[in-house]
Each structure stands twice: as C-alpha cells, then as structure tokens.
C-alpha angles and dihedrals in degrees: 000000000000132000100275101021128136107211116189105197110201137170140130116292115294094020088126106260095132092043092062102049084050092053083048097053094039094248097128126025119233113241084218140006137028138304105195116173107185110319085334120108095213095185090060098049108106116232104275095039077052094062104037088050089044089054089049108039108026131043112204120207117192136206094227089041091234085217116162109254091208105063127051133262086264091048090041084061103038090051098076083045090054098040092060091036088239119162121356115277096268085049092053094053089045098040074051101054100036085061090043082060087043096065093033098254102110081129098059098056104110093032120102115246087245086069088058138087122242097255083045089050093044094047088054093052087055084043077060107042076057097060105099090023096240114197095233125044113197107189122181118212095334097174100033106108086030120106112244092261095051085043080054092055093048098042094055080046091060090048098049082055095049084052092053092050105275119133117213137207104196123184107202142164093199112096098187084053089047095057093062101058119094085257142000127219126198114211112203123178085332096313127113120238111189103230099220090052087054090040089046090049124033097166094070117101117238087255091052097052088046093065098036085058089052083067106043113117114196119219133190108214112200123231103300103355121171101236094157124031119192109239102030123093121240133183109207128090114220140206122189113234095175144013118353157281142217131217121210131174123196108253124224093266097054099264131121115244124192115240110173136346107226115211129190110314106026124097149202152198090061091120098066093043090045103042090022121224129091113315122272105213130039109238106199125179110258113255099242103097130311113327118209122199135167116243121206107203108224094266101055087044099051090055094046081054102041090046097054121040090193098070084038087063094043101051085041091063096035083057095050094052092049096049091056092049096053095047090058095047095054092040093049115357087236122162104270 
C-alpha cells in the first residue's frame, strides 16, 4: 500500500481476511515470515513496544465498535490519548471533541455507548482509531451489522480521510463498496489476488492470477511522467490502477499525436514484449494527479501468456489493433 491509498480487502469466508488485518496490527503473530509496516518490523516488537507502536501508528475500527461500556462516548476517545501519554489533559478533551464534531456526535459525548445506535456507536469507534491520528487506519468489516443507508455514512467518512491524507485498509463483504476504494484485494486460501488482473483478464486460472500477482510491482507516476518512449525498448507490462495514461506516436512530419487515454484497468507495453523490438508509441501518466499502475516484468508476462491461450488471444488482437492505430496516426496524423 501507498501513503493515500484506500485498499478494500475481499474474499469467501476463511480466506484469511481477518487474519491479515490481524498480522498488520500486531493482534495475532505470524508462525513464519515477516510483518513490516513502513521501516517497523511489527512481528519483533515485544508486547508493550507493540502496543505503544499500535496506538501511534495504526487506528483499528471494528465491526462490533469494541468500545468500553463503562466510560462514556468522550472517555471512549481520550483513552487511546492517555495510554500513549499524547497532549496534556485539557488537549485530550479538546483533540476529543473536535473528532466527535467531526463525525457529527458532539451531542453524545457524555452519553454511554449503550445509549447509542449502532451507526452512533460505529462513528464514535472511527472518532477513536483517530485519537492519536495515526497515519494508517486498518478497519474489519466496518459496515457489516449497519443498515445500507448507515454503510453509506461510514463509507463517505473513510473517503473524506483518504482525501485528507489517511490511508486506509478496509476488510469488507460488500463488492459494490469495494469498487469504489483506490484499490481491491482478493484474498483466496491466504494469497492475494490483485481484482483488476482478474477483471482484465477473465481467462487466467486462480492459480494463474496468484502468481502473477506475486509478481505485480506497484508503481506511483508523477504528473505527466514518461513511463513508455517511443523508440526505446522496455520490458514491463502495465495496468493502470488509477488515474490515467496517454499514448502518442511521433507523426511523419516530427510532431506528437494523441492516440488513446488509458483509465484504471487497461493496460499497455504489451506490443514490444509480444512482437519484440523497441516500443512504437510513448505512454506518458495523465496530468491530473498521481497516476498508479502495476507493472509485470517480461518473465512473469511471458508465463501468464504461455499458461492461458485465452489472454494470449486477447493481447494478440488488442496488439494488433494498436499497431494499426498507431500506423495511421504517424503516417497521417488521422483521428484513430
């Protein structure tokens, strides 16, 4: 995950989404391998530097809120603040009420959580992941026990937060929910499977798309970035995951003409790893914002390829289109 992402995790039941989110936070310890969150090792840190890390670094959100019965909404919010001896004691009640207002419960403050509903009691349990504002907030199954209207509500909350910088690691069983994030993950028997490879290409086995996710290496273009040149040969295969691209070729008479504008889940370079020789068109990021792809180095490519004759037939035709286009357009500079 990058800084600023919203990542929507989904997958059948006991396919290990829980479990992750657990390995992330430091709930549970992995039997083998590494949890890195940024430059911390979370599976070395001892129990208490676990916790104090977890409180400054990561705000959890629960499906069933988790929130202490005995203390009221305001308490609930300034014990994260206290536990990791963050602001004075005049600070913590102000930083609480502030995200009480945030999430429109200023009102509840006094109140037990027993006298709230559950998307009260839900909005206040994201008020409190916020306390310290932590960098990265990990939520499992936010919206699950909450009626479509109150999803709705937290949802909107969680994208006003990725605008303002939070990134966000979001469990969910709800698909149409899970469209709308900066990126989905499908979890199967504990692998990842990256949604818009299995979207972009139908034809690849489960066990196809697991190792071609494997290899997946995700990549932020600036505004404008050259991730293509015409003339210059590459050897990675990209889909866009957000944002988008556009592809120019050089025209007979020396000057650039737009061929096509590439959004989230289309793809490029596969011409020069598929015909060989140096690329034929420039594929440069849009210029509205940062534009993220996945790129597939040639290996990895050329086994997706060789293992489904399907996507072999696919890219084969989508090359051939291209190719054509961008003949015309050199040649011409004719609308393609």
């Amino acid at each position: 995950m990058d800084h600023g992402e919203f990542v929507t995790v989904i997958g059948k039941s006991g396919s290990g989404k829980s479990t992750l989110i657990n390995m992330i936070t430091g709930i549970d310890r992995p039997t083998g391998g590494e949890v890195l969150v940024g430059d911390t090792a979370v599976h070395k840190l001892n129990e208490g530097r676990l916790a104090e890390w977890r409180g400054r670094n990561i705000g959890v959100i629960f499906q069933f809120f988790q929130l202490l019965p005995t203390l009221t909404v305001i308490e609930n919010l300034m014990l994260p603040m206290d536990f990791c001896r963050m602001y004075s004691l005049r600070e913590r009640r102000e930083r609480a009420m502030y995200l009480l207002e945030q999430v429109d419960l200023v009102d509840q403050a006094r109140k037990l959580p027993s006298a709230l509903s559950g998307g009260q009691q839900q909005r206040v349990a994201i008020a409190r992941a916020l306390a310290n504002d932590p960098p990265i907030l990990v939520a499992d199954e936010p919206t699950g026990n909450l009626d479509s209207k109150t999803a709705e509500t937290i949802f909107q909350l969680f994208e006003r937060l990725v605008s303002e910088g939070k990134t966000i690691l979001m469990v969910t069983h709800d698909q149409d929910l899970a469209q709308r994030a900066t990126r989905t993950i499908i979890l199967s028997d504990g692998e990842i499977i990256e949604e818009y490879l299995a979207e972009t290409f139908p034809g690849l086995t489960e066990d196809q798309l697991i190792e071609a996710t494997r290899h997946l290496d995700m990549k932020k273009c600036a505004p404008g970035e050259v991730i293509i040149q015409e003339g210059v040969s590459h050897d990675d295969f990209y889909i866009v995951t957000r944002g988008y691209v556009d592809v120019h070729v050089q025209t007979s008479d020396g000057q650039q003409f737009l061929v096509a504008r590439l959004g989230s889940g289309q793809y490029f370079g596969e011409i020069a790893l598929l015909r060989g020789g140096a690329s034929r068109a420039s594929v440069r990021a849009g210029t509205e914002g940062p534009v993220y792809v996945a790129a597939l180095d040639r290996e990895a490519f050329e086994r997706m390829v060789a293992g489904s004759q399907a996507t072999r037939q696919e890219l084969d035709q989508v090359a051939r289109e291209r190719i054509e286009k961008n003949i015309a357009a050199a040649q011409g500079g004719q609308d393609a």
